[in-house]
matplotlib code that plots the C-alpha trace (Angstrom):
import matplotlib.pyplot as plt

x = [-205.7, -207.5, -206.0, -208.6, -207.1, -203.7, -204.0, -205.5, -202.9, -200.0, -202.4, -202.7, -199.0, -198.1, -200.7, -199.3, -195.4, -195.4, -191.2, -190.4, -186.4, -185.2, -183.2, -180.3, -177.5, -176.3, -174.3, -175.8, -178.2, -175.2, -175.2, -178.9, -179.5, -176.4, -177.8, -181.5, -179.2, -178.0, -181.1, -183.2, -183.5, -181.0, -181.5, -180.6, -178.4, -176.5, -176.8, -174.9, -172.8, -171.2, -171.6, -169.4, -166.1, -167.5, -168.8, -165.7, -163.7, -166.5, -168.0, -169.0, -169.6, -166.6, -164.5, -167.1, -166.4, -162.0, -162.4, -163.9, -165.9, -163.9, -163.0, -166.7, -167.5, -164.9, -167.0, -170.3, -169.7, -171.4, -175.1, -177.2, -177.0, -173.6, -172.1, -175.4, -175.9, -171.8, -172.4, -176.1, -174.4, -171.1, -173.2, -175.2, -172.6, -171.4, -174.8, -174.8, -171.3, -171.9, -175.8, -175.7, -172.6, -171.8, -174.6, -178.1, -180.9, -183.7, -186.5, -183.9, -183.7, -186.8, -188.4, -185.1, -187.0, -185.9, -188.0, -190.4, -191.4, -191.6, -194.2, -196.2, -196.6, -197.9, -200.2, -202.0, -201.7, -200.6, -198.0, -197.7, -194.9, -192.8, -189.7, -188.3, -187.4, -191.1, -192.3, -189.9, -191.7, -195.1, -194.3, -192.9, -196.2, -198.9, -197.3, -198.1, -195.1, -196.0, -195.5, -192.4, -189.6, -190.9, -192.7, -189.8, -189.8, -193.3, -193.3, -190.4, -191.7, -195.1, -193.7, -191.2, -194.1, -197.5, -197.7, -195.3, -194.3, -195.8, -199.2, -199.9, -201.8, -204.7, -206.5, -203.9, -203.7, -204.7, -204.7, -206.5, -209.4, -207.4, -205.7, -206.7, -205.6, -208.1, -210.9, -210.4, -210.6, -214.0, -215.7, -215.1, -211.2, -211.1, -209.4, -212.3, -212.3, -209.3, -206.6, -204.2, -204.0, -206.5, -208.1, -205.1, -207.5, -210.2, -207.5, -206.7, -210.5, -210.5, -207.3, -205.7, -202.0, -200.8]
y = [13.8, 10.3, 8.1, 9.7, 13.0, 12.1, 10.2, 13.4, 15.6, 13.9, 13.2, 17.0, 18.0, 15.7, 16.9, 20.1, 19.6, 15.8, 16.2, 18.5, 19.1, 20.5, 24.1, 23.0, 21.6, 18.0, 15.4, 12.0, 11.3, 11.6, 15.3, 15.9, 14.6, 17.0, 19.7, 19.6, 18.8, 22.5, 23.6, 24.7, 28.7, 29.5, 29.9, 27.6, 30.2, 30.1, 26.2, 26.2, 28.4, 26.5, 23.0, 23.7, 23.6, 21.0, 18.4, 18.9, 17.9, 15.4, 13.5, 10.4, 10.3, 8.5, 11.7, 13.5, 12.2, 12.8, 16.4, 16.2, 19.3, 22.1, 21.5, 21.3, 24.2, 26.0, 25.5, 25.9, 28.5, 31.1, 29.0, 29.9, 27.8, 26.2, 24.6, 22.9, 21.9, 20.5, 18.4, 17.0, 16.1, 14.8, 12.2, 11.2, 10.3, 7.9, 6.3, 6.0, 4.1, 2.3, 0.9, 1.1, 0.5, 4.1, 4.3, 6.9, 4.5, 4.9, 5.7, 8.7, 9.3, 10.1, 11.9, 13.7, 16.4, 20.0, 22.9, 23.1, 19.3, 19.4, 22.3, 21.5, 17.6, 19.1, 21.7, 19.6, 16.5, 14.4, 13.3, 15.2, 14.6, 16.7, 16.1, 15.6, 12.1, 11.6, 13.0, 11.0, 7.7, 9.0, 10.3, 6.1, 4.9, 7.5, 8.3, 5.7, 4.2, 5.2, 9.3, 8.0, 9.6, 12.5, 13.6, 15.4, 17.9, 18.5, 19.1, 21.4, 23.7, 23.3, 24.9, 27.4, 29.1, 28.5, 26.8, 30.0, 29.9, 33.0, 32.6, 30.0, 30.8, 29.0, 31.3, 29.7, 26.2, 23.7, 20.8, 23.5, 20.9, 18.0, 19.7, 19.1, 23.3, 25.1, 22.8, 23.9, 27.0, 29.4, 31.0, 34.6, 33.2, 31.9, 33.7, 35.9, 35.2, 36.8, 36.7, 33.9, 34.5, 33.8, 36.8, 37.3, 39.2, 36.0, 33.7, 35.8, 35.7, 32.6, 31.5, 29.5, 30.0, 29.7]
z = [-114.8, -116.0, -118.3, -121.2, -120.7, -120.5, -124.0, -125.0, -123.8, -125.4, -128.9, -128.9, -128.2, -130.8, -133.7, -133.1, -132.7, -134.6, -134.4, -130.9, -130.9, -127.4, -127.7, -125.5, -127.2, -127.1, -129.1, -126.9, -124.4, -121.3, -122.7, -123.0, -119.0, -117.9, -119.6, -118.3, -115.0, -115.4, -117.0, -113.8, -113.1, -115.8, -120.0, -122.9, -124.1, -120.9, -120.3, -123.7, -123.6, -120.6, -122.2, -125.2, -123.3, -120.5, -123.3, -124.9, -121.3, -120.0, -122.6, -120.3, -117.0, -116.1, -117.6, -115.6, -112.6, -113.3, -114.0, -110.0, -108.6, -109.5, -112.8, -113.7, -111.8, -114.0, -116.8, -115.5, -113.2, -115.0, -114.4, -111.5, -108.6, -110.1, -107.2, -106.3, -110.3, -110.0, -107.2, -108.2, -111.7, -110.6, -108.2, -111.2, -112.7, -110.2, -110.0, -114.0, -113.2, -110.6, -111.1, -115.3, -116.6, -117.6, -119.7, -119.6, -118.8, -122.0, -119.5, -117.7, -121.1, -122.0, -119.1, -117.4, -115.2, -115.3, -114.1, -116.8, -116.6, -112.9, -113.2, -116.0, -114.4, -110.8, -112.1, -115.0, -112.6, -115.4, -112.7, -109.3, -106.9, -104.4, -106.1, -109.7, -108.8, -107.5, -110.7, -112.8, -111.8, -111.4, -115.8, -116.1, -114.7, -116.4, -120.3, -122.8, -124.2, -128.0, -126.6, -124.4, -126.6, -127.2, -124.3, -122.3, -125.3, -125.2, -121.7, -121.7, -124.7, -123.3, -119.7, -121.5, -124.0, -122.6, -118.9, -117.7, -114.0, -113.2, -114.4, -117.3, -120.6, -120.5, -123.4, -125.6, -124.7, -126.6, -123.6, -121.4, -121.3, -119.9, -117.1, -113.5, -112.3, -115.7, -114.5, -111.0, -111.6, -110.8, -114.1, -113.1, -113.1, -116.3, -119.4, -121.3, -125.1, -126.5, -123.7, -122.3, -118.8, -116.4, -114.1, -111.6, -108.7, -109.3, -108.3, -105.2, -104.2, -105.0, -103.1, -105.7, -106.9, -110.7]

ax = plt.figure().add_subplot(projection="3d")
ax.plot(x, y, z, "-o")
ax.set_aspect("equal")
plt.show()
């Protein structure tokens, strides 16, 4: 994706949703990184379920860090992949501690990665990479500052209701144009007028995955 289609990307995602709010709940930006921390493979409902008596504990990372890893896991143990999830977020919060004072840096802020992000950035190739972190500072180099703050949500609601895992909806997208995988793909794959998904047996022909 070219620096013309990426400012169109973000121009549409923004005329569409000018104000995005994320569906997991959070009280401060600590809260908002350990929830898309917990995020991957599991639901919002779920995520928050478990953060109303962790945030409660562990506000900070510091208090984080005190409740150690099996007094998170006893509030998160009902998330998928919990134990990984516990041990990925109790050694962000030592790096928060350690390298920034305790404190979220505003560009972790802004473009924590989670499932969704990490999809929708390979496939449209506004910012491939082989790992979130790789993604992360591929998103810091390629999103213009003025879409900074809001761009996380976009991505996320963009991955959780049109660019699905399974097979994304191209018939409904409205950034369909700018993205590197619905150029790609053959005409006979392509979404016929009226449905979202493209031609799943075209693909296979075709040898390309969703």
């Amino acid at each position: 994706m070219n620096s013309v289609d990426i400012e169109t990307f973000f121009a549409t995602l923004q005329r569409a949703n000018p104000s995005p709010a994320s569906e997991l709940h959070y009280a401060s930006v600590f809260e908002l990184l350990t929830a898309v921390l917990l995020s991957a493979q599991a639901t919002d409902v779920g995520v928050n379920k478990a953060t109303r008596t962790l945030f409660v504990a562990a506000p900070t990372p510091a208090r984080m860090l005190a409740l150690g890893i099996e007094g998170v896991e006893a509030h998160v143990r009902t998330i998928g992949l919990y134990r990984t999830k516990t041990k990925h977020l109790l050694e962000t919060c030592r790096i928060l501690i350690e390298q920034h004072g305790g404190e979220v840096p505003r560009e972790r802020e802004a473009l924590a990665v989670d499932t969704h992000v990490f999809r929708v950035s390979n496939r449209t190739g506004l910012a491939p990479g082989k790992t979130p972190l790789a993604v992360e500072l591929k998103l810091l180099e390629r999103v213009p500052e003025k879409y900074l703050d809001d761009a996380h949500h976009w991505l996320i609601l963009h991955g959780r209701y049109v660019c699905l895992a399974r097979m994304p909806q191209c018939g409904k997208c409205a950034v369909a144009a700018t993205c590197d995988w619905y150029k790609a793909l053959p005409a006979a794959a392509r979404p016929k007028p009226g449905e979202a998904a493209p031609n799943a047996r075209a693909l296979r022909d075709a040898g390309i995955e969703p």
